[in-house]
Backbone as CSV, one residue per row, in Angstrom:
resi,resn,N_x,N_y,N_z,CA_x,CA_y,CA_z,C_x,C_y,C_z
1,UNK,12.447,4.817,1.504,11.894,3.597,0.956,10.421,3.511,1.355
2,UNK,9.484,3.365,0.491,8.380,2.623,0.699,7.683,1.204,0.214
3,UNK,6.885,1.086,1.035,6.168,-0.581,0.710,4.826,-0.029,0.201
4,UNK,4.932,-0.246,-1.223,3.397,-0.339,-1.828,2.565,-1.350,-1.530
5,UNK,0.891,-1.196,-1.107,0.338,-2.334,-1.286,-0.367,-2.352,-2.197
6,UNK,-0.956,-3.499,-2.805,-1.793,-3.758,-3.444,-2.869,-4.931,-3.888
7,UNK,-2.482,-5.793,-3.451,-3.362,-6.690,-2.935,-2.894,-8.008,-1.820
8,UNK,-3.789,-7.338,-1.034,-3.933,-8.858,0.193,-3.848,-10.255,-0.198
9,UNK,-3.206,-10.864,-0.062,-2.917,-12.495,-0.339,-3.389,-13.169,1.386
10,UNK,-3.118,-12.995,2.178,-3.622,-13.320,4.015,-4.132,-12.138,4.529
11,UNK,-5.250,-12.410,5.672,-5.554,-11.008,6.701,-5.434,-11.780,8.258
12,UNK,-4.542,-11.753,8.156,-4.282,-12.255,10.012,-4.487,-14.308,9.552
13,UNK,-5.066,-15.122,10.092,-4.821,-16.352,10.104,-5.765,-16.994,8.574
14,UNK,-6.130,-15.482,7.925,-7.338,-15.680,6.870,-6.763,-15.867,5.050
15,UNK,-6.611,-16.742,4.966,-6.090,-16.780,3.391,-6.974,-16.149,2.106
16,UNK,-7.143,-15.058,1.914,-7.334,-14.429,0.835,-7.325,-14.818,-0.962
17,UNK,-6.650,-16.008,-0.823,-6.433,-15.734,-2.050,-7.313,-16.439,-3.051
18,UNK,-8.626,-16.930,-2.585,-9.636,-17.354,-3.189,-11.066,-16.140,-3.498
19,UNK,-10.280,-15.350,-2.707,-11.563,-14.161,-3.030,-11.150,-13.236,-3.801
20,UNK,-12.557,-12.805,-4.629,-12.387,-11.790,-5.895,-11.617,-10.774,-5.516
21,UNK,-10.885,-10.365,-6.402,-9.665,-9.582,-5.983,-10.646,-7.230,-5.814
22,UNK,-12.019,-7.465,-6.354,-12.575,-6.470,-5.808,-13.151,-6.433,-3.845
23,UNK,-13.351,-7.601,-3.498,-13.148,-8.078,-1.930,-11.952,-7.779,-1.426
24,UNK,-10.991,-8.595,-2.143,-9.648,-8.603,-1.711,-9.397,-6.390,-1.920
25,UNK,-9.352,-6.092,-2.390,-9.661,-4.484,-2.146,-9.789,-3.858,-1.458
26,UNK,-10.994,-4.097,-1.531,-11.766,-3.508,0.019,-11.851,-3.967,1.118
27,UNK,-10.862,-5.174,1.509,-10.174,-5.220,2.909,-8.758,-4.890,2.877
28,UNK,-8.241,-4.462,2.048,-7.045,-3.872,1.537,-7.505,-2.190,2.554
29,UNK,-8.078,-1.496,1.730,-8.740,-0.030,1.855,-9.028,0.163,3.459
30,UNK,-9.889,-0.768,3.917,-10.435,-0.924,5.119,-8.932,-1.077,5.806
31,UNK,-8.527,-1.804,5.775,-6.909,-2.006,6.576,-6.043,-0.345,7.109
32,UNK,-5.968,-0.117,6.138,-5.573,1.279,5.777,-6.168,2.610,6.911
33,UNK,-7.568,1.930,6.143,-8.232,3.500,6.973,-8.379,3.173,8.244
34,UNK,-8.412,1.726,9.087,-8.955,1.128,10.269,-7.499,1.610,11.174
35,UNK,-6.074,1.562,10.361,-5.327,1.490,11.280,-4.524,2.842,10.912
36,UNK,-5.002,3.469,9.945,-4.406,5.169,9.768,-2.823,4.996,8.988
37,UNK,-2.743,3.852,8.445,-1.828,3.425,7.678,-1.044,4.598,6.932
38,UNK,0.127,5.067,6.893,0.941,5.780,6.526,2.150,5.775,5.469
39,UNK,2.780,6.441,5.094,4.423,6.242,4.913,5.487,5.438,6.086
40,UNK,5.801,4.820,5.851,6.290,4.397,4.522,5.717,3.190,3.577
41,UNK,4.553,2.958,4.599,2.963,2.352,3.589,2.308,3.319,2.802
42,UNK,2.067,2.468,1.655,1.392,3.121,0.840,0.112,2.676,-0.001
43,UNK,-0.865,2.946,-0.486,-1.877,2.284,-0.717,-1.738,2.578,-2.007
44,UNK,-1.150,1.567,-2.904,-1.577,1.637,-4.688,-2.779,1.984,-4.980
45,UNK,-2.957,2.783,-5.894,-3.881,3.682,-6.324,-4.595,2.712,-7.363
46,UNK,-5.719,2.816,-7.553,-6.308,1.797,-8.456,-7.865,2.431,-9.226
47,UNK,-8.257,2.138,-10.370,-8.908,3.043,-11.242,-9.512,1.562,-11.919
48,UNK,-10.518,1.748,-12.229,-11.411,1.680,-13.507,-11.446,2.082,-14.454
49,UNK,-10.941,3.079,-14.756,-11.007,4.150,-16.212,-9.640,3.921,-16.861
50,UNK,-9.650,3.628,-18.465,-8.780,3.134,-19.109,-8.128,4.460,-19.093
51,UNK,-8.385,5.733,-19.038,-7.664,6.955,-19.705,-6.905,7.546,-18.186
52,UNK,-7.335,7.135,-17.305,-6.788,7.092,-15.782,-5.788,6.568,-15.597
53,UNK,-5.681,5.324,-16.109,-4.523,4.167,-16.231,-3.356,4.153,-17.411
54,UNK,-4.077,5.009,-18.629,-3.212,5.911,-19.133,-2.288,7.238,-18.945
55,UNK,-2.809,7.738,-17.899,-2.030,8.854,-17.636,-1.230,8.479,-16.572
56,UNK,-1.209,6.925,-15.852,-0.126,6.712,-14.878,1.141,6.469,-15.885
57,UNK,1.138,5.706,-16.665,2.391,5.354,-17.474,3.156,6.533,-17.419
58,UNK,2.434,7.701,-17.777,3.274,8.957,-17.761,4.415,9.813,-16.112
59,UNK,4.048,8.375,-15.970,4.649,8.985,-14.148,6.421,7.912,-14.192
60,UNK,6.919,7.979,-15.381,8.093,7.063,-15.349,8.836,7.862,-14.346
61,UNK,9.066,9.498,-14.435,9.825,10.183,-13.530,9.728,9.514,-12.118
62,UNK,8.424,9.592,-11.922,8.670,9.275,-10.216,8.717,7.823,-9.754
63,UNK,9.228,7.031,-11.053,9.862,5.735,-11.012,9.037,4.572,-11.211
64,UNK,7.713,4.695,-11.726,6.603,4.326,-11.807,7.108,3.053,-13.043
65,UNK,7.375,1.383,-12.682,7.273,0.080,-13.458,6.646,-0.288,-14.567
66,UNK,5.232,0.296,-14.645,3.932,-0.833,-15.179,2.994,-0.677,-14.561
67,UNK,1.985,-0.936,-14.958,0.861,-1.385,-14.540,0.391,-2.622,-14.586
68,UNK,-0.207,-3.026,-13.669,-0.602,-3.944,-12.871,-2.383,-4.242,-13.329
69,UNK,-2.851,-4.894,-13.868,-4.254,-5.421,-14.613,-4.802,-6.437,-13.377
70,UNK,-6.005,-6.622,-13.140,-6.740,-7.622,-11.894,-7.962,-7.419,-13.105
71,UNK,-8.642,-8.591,-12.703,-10.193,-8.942,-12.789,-10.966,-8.861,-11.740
72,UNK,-11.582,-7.718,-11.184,-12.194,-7.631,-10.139,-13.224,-8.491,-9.634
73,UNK,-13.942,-9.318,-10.263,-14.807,-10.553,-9.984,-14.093,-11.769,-9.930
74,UNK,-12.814,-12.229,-10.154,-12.223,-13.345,-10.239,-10.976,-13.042,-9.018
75,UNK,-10.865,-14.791,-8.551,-9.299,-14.381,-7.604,-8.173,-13.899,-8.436
């Protein structure tokens, strides 16, 4: 079993969920790399490129839902 993340909603006593979800990111990322974050954590993979985000759909084998859309300037 793993726990995907993908976006921070709290960071310790800090409520998140008023900040642009490209912030909210990159204390996501930072989390990760600060504490060497592992399996059975996992860091959702995330793209800009529409043809990037097209070729995940193609991952139904390895059990892959949907995709997941954010506005990176908005909460």
């Amino acid at each position: 079993m793993h726990y995907v993340a993908f976006d921070p909603v709290h960071q310790g006593d800090t409520d998140l969920t008023s900040w642009p979800y490209e912030r909210r990111r990159t204390a996501l990322e930072a989390l990760f790399a600060d504490h060497r974050l592992e399996a059975p954590l996992t860091l959702c993979p995330s793209t800009t490129d529409p043809a990037v985000a097209r070729g995940w759909l193609e991952w139904t084998a390895a059990g892959l839902e949907g995709l997941r859309f954010k506005q990176r300037v908005h909460p």
